[in-house]
C-alpha positions as CSV (number, residue, x, y, z in Angstrom):
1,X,-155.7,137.6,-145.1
2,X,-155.1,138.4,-141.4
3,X,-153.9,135.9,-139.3
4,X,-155.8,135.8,-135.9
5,X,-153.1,135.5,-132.9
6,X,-153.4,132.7,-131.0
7,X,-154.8,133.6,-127.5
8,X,-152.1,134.5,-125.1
9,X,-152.0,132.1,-121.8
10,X,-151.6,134.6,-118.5
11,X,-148.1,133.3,-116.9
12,X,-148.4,132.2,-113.4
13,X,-147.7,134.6,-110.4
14,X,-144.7,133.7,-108.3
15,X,-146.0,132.4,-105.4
16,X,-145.5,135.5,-102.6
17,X,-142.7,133.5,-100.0
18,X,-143.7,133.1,-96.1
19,X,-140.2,134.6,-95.0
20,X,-137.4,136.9,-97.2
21,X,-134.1,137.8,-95.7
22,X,-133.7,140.8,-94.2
23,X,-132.4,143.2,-97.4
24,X,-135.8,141.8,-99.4
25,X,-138.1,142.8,-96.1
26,X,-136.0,146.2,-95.9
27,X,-136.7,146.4,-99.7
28,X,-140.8,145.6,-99.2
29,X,-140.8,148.0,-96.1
30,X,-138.9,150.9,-98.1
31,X,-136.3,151.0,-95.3
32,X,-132.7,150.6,-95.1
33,X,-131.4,147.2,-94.5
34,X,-129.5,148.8,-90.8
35,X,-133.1,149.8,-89.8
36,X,-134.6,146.1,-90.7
37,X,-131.7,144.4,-88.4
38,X,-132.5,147.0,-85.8
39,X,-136.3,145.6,-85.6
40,X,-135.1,141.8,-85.6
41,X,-132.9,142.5,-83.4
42,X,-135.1,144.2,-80.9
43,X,-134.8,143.1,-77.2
44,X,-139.0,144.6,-77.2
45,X,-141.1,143.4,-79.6
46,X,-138.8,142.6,-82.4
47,X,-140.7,142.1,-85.7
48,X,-141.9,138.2,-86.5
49,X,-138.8,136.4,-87.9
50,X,-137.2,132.8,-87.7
51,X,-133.2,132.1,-87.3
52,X,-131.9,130.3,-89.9
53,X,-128.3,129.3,-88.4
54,X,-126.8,132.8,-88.7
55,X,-129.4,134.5,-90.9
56,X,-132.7,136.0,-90.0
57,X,-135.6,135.3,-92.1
58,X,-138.9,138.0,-91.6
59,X,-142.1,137.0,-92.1
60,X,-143.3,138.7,-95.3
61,X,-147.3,139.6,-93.8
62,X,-146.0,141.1,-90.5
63,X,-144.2,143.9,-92.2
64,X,-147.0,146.4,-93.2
65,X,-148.4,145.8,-89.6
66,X,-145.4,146.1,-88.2
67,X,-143.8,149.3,-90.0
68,X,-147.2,150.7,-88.8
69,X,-146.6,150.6,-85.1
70,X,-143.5,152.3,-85.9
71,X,-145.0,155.8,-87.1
72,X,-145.1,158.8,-85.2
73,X,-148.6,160.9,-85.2
């Protein structure tokens, strides 16, 4: 006789975090890690990000819209 499988339980998602340091954003963006600084660091419109004491933290949903203002038509 075959024995049925017992139903497999879907594992939970990892919660997406608000804020990754800047090599995870440069990862997410697919840019280097240089170019990520250079846009926290921006004296103009630096991309959405909180100090946390010497580390930089970017918020995860600004950087599609972000890396979009940054293309060239």
């Amino acid at each position: 006789m075959d024995k049925e499988s017992p139903p497999v339980e879907p594992t939970p998602a990892e919660p997406t975090p608000l804020y990754v340091s800047i090599p995870q954003a440069a990862k997410i963006a697919g840019v280097s890690k240089d170019m990520m600084r250079k846009w926290a660091d921006a004296v103009y419109k630096p991309i959405p990000h909180i100090t946390s004491g010497r580390k930089k933290l970017i918020r995860v949903s600004a950087i599609e819209p972000y890396a979009m203002t940054k293309e060239r038509i």
